[in-house]
PAFI-306103 format. One record per residue: x, y, z of N, C-alpha, C in turn; residue in three letters. Coordinates in steps of 0.001 Angstrom, whole numbers, plus 524288, in hexadecimal, padded with zeros to 5 digits. Last residue first. Example, Ala and Ser with C-alpha at 12.3 -4.5 7.8 and 13.67 -1.06 7.14 Angstrom:
832327F73681BA8835667FBDC81BE4832648001E81EBESER;833867E9C681E788300C7EE6C81E78833907F31C81E78ALA;
END
This chain:
D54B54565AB3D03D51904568AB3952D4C80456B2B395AUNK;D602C45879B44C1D5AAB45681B446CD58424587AB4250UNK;D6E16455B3B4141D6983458D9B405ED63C24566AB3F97UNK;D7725450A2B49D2D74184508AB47EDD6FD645408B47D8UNK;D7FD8452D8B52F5D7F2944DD8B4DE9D7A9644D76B4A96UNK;D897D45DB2B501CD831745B2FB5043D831D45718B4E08UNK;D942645E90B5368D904345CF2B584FD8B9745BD2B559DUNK;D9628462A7B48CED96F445D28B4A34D957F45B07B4F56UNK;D942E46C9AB4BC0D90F546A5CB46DFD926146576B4833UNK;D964C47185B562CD9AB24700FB5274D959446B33B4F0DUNK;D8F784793DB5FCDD9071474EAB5FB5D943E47405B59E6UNK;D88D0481A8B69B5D8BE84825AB64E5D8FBE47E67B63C9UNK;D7C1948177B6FEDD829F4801DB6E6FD839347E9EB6AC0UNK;D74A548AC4B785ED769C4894FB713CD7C2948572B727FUNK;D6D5348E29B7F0ED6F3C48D8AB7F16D719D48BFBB79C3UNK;D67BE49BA7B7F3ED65FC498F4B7D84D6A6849645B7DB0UNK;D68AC4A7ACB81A5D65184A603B83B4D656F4A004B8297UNK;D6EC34AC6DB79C0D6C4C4ACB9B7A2AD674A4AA4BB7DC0UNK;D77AF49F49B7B6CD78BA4A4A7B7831D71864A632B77E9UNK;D803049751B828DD797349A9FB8329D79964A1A3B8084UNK;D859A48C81B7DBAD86474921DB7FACD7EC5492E3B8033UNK;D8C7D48078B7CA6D874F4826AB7DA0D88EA488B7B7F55UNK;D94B747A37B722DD931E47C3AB784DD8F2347EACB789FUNK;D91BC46B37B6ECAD936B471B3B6CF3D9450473E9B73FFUNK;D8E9045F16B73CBD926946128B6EB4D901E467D3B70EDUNK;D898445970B78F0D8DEA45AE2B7B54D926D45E1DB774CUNK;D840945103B7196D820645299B771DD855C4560AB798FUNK;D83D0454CCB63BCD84A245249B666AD84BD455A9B6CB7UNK;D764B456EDB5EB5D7B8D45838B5FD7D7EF445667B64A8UNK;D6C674594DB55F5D6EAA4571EB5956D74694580EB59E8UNK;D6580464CEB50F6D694045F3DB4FF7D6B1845EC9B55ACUNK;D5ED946C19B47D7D5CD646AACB4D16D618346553B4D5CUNK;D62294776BB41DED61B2472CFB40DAD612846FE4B473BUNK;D620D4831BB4201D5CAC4808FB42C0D5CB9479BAB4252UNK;D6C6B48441B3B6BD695848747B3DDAD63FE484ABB3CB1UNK;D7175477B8B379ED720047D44B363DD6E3E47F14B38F2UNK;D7DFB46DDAB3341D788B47166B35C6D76A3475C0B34D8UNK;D868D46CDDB2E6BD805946A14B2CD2D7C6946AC7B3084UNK;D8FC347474B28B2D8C6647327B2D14D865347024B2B39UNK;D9DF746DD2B2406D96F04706AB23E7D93004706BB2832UNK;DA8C147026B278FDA53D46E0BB2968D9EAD471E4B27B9UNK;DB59146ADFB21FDDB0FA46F81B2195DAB2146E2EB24DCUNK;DBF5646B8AB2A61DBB48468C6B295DDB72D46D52B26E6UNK;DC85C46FC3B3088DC8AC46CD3B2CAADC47E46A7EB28F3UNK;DC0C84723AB3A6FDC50F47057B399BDC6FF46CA4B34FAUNK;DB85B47645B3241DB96B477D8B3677DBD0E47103B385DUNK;DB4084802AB28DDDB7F147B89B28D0DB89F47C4EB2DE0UNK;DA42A481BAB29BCDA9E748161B2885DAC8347D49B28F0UNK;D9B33485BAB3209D9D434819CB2EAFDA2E9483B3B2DA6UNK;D94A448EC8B34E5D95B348CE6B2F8ED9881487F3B2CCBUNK;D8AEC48A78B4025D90AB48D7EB3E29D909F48D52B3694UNK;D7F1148CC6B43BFD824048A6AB41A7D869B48B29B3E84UNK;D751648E0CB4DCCD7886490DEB4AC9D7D5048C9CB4872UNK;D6EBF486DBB5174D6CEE48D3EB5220D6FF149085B4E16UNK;D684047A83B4FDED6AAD47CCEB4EFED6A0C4833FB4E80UNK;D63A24748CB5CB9D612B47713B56F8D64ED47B8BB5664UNK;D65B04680DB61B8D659A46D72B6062D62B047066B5BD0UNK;D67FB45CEBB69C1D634745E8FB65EFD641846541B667DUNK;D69CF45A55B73D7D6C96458B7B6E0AD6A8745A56B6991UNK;D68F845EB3B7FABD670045DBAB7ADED6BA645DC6B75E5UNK;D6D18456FFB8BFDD6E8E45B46B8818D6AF645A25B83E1UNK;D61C345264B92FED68724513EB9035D685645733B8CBAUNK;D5D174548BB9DDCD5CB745515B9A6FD6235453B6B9717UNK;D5E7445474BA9BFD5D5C44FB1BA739D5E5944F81BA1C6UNK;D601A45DD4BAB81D63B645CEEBAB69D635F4574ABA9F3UNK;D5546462B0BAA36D5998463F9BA6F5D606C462A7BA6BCUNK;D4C8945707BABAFD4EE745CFABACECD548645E10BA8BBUNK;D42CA45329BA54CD491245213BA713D4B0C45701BA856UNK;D383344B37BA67CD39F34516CBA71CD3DA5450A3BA869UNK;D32084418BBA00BD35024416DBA5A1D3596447D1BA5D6UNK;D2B9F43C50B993FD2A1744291B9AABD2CD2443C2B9F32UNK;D2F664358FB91FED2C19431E3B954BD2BCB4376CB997EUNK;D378D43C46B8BFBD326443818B88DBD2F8A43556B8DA1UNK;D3AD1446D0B9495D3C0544186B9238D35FC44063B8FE1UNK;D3D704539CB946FD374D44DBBB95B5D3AEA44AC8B91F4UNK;D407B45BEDB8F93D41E845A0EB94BED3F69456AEB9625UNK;D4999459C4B8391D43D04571BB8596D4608457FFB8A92UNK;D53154656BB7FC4D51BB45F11B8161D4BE245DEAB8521UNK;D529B46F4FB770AD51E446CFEB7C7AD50B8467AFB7C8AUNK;D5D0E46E94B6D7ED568F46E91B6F2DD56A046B7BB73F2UNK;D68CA478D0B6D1FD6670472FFB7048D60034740AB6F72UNK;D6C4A47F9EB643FD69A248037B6985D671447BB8B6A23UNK;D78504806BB5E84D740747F31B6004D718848012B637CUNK;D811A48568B54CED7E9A4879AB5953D793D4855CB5A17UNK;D8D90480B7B50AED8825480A5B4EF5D850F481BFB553EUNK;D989948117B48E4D977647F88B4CB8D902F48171B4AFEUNK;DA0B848178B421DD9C1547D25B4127D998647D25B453BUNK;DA20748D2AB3F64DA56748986B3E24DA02C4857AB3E45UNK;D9A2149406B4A41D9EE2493CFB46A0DA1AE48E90B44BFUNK;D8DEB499B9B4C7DD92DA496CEB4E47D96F449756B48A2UNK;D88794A452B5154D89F04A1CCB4A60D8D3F49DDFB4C69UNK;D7E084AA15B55F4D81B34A740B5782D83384A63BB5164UNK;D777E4B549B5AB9D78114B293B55DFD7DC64AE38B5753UNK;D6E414B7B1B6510D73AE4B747B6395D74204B3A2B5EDDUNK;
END
């Protein structure tokens, strides 16, 4: 399935989180925290969006952080994704 979002929004898929802690504990999946860490899938165009022109400074394949509780989550193809507002990311990892 081809996805396009719209306006600023932006399509990620979470990178799985460590199940071993640094000292090799095994955390089950409910120990585990949400991941903050994505890799960008799809990315809107931008525009004027309320009043505002907004450029996008991401883009397909960019790997970034984001805030813990920002977009919504769907299961398109098999695979979970959430679709989040360019100002949920705080940051692109280099």
């Amino acid at each position: 399935m081809n996805i396009k979002p719209l306006f600023d929004k932006i399509v990620i898929e979470a990178v799985e989180p460590e199940v071993k802690t640094a000292g090799g504990i095994i955390l089950t999946a409910n120990a585990q925290e949400k991941p903050q860490m994505a890799t960008v899938l799809a990315v809107g165009p931008g525009g004027v969006i309320d009043g505002k022109e907004i450029t996008m400074q991401v883009k397909v394949g960019d790997k970034i952080l984001y805030s813990k509780y920002a977009g919504s989550e769907f299961k398109l193809d098999g695979k979970t994704v959430t679709i989040l507002r360019q100002s949920d990311v705080l940051a692109i990892i280099e």
